[in-house]
Every structure is written in C-alpha cells, then in structure tokens.
Backbone atoms as SQL, in Angstrom:
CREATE TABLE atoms (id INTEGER PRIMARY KEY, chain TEXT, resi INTEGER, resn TEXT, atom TEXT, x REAL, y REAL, z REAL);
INSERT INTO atoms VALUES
  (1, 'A', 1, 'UNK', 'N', 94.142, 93.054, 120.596),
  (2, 'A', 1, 'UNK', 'CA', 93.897, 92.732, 119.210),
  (3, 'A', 1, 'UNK', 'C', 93.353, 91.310, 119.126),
  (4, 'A', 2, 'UNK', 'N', 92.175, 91.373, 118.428),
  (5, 'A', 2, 'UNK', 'CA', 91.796, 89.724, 118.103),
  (6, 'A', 2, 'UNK', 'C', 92.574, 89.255, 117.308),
  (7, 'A', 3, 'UNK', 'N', 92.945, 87.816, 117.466),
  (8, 'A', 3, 'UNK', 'CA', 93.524, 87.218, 116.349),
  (9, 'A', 3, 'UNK', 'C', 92.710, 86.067, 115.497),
  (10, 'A', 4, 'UNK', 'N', 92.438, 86.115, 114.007),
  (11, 'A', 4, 'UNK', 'CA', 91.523, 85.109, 114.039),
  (12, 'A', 4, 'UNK', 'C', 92.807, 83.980, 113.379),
  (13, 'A', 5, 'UNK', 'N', 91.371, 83.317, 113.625),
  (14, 'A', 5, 'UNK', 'CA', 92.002, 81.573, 113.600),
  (15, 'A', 5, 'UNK', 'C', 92.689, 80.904, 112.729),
  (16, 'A', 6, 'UNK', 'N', 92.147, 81.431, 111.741),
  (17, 'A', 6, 'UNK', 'CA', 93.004, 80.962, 110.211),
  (18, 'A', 6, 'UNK', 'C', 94.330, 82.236, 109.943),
  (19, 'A', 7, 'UNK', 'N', 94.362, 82.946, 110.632),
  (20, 'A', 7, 'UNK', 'CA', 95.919, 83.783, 110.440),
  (21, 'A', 7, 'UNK', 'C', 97.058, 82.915, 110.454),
  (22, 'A', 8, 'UNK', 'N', 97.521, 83.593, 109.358),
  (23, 'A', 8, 'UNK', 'CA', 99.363, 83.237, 108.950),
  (24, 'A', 8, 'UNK', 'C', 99.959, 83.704, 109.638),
  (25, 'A', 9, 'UNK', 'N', 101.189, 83.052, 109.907),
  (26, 'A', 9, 'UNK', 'CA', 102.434, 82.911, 110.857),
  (27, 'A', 9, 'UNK', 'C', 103.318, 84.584, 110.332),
  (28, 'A', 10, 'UNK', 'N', 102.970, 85.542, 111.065),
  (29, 'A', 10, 'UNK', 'CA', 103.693, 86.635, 110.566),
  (30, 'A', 10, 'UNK', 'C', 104.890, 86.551, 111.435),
  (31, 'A', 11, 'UNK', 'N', 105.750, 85.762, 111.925),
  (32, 'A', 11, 'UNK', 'CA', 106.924, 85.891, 112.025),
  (33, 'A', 11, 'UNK', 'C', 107.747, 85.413, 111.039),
  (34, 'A', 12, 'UNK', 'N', 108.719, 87.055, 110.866),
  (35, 'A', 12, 'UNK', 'CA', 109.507, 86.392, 110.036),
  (36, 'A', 12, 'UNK', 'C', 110.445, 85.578, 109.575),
  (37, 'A', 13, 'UNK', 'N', 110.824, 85.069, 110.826),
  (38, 'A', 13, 'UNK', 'CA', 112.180, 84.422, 111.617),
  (39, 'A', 13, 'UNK', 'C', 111.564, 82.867, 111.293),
  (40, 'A', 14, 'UNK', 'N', 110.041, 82.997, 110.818),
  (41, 'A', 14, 'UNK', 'CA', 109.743, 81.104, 110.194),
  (42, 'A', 14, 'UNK', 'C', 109.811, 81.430, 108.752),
  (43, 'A', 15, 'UNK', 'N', 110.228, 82.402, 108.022),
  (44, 'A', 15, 'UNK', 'CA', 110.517, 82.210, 106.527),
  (45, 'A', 15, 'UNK', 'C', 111.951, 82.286, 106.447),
  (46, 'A', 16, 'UNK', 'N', 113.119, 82.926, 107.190),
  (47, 'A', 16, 'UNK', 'CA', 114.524, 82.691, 107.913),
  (48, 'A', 16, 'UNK', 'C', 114.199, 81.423, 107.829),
  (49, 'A', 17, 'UNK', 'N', 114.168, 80.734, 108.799),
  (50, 'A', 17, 'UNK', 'CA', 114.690, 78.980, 108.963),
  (51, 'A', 17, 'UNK', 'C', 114.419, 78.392, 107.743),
  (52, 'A', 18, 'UNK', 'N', 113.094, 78.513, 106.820),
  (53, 'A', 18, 'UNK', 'CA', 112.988, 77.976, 105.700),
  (54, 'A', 18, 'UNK', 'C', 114.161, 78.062, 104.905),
  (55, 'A', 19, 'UNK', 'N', 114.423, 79.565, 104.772),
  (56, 'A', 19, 'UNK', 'CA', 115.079, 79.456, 103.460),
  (57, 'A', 19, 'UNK', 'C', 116.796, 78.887, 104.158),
  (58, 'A', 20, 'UNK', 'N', 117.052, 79.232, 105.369),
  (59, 'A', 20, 'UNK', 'CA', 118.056, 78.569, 105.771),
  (60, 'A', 20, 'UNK', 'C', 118.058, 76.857, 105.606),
  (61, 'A', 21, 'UNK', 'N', 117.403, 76.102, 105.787),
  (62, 'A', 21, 'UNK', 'CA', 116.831, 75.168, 105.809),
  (63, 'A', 21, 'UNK', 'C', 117.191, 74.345, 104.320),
  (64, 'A', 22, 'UNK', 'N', 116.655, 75.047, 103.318),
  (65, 'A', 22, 'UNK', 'CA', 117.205, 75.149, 102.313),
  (66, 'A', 22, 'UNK', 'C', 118.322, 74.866, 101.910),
  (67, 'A', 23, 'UNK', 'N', 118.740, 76.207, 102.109),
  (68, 'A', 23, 'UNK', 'CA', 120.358, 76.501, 101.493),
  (69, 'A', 23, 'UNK', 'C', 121.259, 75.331, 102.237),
  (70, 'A', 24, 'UNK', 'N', 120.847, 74.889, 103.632),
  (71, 'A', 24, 'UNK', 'CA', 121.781, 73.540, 103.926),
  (72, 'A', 24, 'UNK', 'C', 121.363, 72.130, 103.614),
  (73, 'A', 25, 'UNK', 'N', 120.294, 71.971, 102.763),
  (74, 'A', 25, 'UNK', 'CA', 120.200, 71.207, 101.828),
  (75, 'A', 25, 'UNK', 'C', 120.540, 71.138, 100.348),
  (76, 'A', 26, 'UNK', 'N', 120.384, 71.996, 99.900),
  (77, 'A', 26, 'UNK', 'CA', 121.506, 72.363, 98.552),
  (78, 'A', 26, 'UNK', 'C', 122.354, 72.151, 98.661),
  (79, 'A', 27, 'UNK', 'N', 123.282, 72.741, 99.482),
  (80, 'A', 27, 'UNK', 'CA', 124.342, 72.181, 99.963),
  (81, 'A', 27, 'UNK', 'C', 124.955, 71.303, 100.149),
  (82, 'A', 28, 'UNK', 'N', 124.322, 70.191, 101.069),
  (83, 'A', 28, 'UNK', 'CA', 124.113, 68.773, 101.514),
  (84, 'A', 28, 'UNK', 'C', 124.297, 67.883, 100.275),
  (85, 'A', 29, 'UNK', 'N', 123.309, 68.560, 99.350),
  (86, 'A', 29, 'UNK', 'CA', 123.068, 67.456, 98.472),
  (87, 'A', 29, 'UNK', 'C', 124.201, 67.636, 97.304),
  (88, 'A', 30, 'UNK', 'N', 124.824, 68.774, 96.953),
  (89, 'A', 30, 'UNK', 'CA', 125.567, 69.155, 95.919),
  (90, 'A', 30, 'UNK', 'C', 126.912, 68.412, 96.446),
  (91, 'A', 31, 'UNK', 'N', 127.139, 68.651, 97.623),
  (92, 'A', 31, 'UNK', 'CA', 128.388, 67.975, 98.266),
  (93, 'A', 31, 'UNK', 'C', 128.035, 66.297, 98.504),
  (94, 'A', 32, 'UNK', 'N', 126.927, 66.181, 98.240),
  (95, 'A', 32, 'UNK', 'CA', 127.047, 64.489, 98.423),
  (96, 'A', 32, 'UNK', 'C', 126.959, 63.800, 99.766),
  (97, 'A', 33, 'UNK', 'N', 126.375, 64.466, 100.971),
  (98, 'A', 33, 'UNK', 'CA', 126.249, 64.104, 101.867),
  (99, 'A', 33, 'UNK', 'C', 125.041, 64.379, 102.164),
  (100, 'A', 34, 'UNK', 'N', 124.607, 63.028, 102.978),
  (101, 'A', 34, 'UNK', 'CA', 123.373, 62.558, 103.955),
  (102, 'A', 34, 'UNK', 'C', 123.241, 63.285, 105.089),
  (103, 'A', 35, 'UNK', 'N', 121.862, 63.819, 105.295),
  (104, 'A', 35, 'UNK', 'CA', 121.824, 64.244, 106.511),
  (105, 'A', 35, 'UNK', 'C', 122.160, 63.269, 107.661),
  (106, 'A', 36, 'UNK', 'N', 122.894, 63.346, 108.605),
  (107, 'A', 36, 'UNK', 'CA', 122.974, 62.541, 109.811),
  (108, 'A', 36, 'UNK', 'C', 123.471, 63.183, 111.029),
  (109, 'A', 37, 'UNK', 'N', 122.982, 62.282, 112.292),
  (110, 'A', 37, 'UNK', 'CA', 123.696, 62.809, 113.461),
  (111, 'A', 37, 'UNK', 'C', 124.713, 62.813, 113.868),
  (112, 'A', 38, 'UNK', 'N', 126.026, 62.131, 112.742),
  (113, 'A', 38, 'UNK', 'CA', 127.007, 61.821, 112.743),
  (114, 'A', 38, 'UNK', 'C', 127.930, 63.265, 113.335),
  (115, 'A', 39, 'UNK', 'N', 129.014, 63.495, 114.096),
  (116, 'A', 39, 'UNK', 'CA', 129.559, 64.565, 114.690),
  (117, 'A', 39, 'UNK', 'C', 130.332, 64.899, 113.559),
  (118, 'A', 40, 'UNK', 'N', 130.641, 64.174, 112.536),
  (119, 'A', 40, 'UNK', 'CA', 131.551, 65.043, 111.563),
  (120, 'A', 40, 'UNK', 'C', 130.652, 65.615, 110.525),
  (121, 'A', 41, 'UNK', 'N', 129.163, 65.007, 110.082),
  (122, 'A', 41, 'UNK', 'CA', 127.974, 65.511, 109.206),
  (123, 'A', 41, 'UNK', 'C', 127.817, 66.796, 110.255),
  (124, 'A', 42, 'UNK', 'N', 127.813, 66.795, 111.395),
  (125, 'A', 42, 'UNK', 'CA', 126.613, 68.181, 112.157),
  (126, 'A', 42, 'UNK', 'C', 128.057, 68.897, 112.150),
  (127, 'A', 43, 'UNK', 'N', 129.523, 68.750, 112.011),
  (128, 'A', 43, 'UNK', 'CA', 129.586, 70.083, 112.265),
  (129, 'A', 43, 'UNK', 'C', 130.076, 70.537, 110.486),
  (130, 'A', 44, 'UNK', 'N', 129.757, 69.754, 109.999),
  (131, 'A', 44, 'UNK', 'CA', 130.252, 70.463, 108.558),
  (132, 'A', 44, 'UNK', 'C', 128.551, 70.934, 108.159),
  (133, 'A', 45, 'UNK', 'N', 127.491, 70.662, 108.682),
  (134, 'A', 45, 'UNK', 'CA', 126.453, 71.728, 108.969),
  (135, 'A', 45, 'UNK', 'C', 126.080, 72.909, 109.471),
  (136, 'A', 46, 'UNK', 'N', 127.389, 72.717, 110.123),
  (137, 'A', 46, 'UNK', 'CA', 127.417, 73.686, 111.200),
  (138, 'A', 46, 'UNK', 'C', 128.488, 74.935, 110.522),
  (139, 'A', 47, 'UNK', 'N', 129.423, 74.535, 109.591),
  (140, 'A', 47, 'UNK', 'CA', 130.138, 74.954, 108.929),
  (141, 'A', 47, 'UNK', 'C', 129.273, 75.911, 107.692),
  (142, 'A', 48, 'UNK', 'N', 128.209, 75.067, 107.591),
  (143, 'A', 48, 'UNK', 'CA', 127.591, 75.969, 105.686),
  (144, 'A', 48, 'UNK', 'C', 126.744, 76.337, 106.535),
  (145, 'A', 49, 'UNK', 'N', 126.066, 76.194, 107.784),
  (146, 'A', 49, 'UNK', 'CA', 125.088, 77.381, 107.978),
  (147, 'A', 49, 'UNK', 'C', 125.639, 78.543, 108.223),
  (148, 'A', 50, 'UNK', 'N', 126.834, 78.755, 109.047),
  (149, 'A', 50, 'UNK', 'CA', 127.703, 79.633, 108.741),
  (150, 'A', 50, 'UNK', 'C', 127.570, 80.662, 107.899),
  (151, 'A', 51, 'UNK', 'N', 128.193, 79.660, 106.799),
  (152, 'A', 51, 'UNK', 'CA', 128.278, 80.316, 105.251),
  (153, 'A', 51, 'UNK', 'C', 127.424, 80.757, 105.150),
  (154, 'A', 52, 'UNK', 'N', 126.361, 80.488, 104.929),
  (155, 'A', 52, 'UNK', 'CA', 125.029, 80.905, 104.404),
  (156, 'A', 52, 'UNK', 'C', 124.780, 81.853, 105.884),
  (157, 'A', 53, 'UNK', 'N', 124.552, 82.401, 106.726),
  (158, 'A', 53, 'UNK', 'CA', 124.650, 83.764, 107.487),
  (159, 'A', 53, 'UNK', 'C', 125.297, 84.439, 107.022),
  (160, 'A', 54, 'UNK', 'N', 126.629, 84.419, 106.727),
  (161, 'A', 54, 'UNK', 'CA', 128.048, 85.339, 106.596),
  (162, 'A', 54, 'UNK', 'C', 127.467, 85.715, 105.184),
  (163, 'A', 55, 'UNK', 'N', 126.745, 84.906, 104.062),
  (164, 'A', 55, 'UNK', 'CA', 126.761, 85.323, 102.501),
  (165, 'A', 55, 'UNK', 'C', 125.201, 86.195, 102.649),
  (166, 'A', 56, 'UNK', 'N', 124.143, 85.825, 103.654),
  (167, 'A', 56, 'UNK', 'CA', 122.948, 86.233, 103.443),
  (168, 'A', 56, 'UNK', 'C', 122.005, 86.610, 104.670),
  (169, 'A', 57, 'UNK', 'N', 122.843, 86.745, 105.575),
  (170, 'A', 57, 'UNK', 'CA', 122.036, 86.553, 107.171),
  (171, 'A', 57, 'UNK', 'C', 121.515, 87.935, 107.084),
  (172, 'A', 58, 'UNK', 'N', 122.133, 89.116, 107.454),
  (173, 'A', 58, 'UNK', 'CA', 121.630, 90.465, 107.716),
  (174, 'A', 58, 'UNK', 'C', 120.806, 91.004, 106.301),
  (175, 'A', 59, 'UNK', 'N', 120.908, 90.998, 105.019),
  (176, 'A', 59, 'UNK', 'CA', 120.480, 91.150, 104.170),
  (177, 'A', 59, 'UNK', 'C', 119.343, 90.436, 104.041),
  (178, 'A', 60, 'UNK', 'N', 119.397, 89.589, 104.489),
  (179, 'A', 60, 'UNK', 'CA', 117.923, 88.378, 104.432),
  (180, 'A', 60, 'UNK', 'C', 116.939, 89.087, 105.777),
  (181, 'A', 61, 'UNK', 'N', 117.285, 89.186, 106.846),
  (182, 'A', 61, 'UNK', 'CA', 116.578, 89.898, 107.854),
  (183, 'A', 61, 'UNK', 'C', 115.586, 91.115, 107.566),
  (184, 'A', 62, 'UNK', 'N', 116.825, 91.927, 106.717),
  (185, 'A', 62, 'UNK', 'CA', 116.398, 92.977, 106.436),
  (186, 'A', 62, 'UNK', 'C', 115.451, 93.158, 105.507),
  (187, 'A', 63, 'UNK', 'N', 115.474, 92.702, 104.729),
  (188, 'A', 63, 'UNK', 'CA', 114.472, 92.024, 103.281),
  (189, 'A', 63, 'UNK', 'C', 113.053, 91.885, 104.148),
  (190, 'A', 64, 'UNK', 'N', 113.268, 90.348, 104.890),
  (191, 'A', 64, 'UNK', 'CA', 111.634, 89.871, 105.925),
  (192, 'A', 64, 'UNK', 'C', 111.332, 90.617, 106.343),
  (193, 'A', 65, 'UNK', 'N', 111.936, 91.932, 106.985),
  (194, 'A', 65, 'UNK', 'CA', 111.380, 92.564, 107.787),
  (195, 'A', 65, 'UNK', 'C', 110.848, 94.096, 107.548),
  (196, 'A', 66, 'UNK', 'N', 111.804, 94.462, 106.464),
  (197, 'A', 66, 'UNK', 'CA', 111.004, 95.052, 105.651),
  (198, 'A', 66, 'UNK', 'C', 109.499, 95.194, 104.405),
  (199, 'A', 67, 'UNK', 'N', 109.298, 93.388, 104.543),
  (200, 'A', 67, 'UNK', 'CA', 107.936, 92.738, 104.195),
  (201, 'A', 67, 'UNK', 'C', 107.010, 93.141, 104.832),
  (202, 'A', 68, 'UNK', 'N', 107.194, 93.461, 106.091),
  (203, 'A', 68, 'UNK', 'CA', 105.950, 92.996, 107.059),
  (204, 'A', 68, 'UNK', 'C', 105.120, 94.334, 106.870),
  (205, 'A', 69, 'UNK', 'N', 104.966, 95.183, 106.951),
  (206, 'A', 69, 'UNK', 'CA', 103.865, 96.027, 106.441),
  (207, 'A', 69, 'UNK', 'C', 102.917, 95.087, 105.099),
  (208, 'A', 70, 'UNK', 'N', 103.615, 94.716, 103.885),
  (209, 'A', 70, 'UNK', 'CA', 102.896, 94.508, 102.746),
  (210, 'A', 70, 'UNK', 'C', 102.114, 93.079, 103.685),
  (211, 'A', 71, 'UNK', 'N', 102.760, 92.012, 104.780),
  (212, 'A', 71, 'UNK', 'CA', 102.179, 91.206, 105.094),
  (213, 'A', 71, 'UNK', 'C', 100.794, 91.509, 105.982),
  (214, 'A', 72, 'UNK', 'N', 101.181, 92.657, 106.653),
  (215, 'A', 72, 'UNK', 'CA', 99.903, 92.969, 107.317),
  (216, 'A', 72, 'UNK', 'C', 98.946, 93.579, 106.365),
  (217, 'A', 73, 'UNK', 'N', 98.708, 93.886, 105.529),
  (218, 'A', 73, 'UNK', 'CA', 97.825, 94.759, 104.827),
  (219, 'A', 73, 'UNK', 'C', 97.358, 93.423, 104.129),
  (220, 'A', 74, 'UNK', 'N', 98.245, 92.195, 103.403),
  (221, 'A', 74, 'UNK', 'CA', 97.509, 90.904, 102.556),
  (222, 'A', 74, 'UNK', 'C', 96.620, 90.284, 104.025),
  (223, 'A', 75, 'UNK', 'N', 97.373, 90.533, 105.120),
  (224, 'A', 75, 'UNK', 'CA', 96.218, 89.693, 105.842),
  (225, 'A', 75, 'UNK', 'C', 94.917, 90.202, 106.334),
  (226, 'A', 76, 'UNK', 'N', 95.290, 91.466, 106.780),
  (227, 'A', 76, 'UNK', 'CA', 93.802, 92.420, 106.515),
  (228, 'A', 76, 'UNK', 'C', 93.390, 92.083, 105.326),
  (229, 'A', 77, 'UNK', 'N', 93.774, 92.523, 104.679),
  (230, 'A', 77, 'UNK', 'CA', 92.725, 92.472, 103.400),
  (231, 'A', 77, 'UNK', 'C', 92.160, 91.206, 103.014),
  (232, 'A', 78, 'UNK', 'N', 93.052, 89.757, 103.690),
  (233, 'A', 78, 'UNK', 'CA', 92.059, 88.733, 103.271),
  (234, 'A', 78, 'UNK', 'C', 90.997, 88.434, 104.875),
  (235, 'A', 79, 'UNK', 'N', 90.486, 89.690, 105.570),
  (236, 'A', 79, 'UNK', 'CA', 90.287, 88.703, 106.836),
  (237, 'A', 79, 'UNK', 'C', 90.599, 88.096, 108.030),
  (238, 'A', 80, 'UNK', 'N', 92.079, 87.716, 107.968),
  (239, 'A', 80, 'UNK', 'CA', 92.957, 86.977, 108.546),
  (240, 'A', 80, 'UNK', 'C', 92.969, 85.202, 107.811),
  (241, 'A', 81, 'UNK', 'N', 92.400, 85.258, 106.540),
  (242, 'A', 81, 'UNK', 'CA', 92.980, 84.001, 105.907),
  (243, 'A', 81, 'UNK', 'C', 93.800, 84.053, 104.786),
  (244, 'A', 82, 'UNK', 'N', 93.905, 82.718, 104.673),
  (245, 'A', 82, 'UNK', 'CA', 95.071, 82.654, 103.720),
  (246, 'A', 82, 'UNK', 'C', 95.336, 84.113, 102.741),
  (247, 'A', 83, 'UNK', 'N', 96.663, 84.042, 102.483),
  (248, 'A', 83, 'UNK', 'CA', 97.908, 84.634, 102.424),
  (249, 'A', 83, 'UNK', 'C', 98.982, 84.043, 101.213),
  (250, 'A', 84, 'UNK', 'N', 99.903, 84.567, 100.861),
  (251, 'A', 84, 'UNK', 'CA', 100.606, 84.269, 99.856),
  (252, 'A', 84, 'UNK', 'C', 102.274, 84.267, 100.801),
  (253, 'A', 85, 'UNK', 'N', 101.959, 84.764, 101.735),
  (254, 'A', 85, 'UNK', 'CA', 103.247, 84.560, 102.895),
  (255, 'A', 85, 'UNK', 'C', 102.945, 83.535, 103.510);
C-alpha cells in the first residue's frame, strides 16, 4: 500500500494518550497541583491515570476503534490529506 505524505496518524492509541493526557490535567489542575517530577506529584499521577482507565479505558478503546472504518473512508476520500481525525 502507498502511503502518501500528508496522511493522518490513523493510530488510535495517539487520540488515547490525548484524551488521557487531558483528563490528568483536569485533574492536576482542579486539585491544585503542578506538574512535577517530584515522587509524590508522579505517583498521585500515577494514581488518576488509574482512575481515568478504570472510569474510561476499555470503553474509550472501543469507541477509537470502532472509528476507524469512518477514518479510513475521510482519508480516502480526502486523498490522504487532511482529515478531521
């Protein structure tokens, strides 16, 4: 399969980290804490990413990955450029 050059990232596992990404910044910020490398900041990160798997991990998978047909057909249909994914 050719791939052209301007194609979008059809993995879905980079719209996963986003929205994970996210949710431990909401988080972060609602609770009042700075991101840092501090060992008690990373593991209470380590704590709400957790959360956020346990509240949305398999349901969220399932969702992306049930996208990917409609993603392949927007990228055919534009070409292989831009995309709304």
């Amino acid at each position: 399969m050719k791939w052209p050059a301007q194609s979008p990232d059809l993995n879905p596992i980079e719209n996963l980290w986003t929205i994970f990404k996210d949710a431990l910044h909401k988080r972060l910020i609602e609770e009042g804490i700075k991101p840092s490398s501090r060992a008690e900041v990373l593991k209470h990160c380590k704590t709400i990413l957790k959360e956020v798997w346990r509240d949305q991990g398999m349901e969220l998978i399932t969702k992306l990955i049930k996208s990917m047909p409609r993603r392949w057909a927007a990228v055919i249909a534009a070409g292989g450029g831009y995309t709304k994914y």
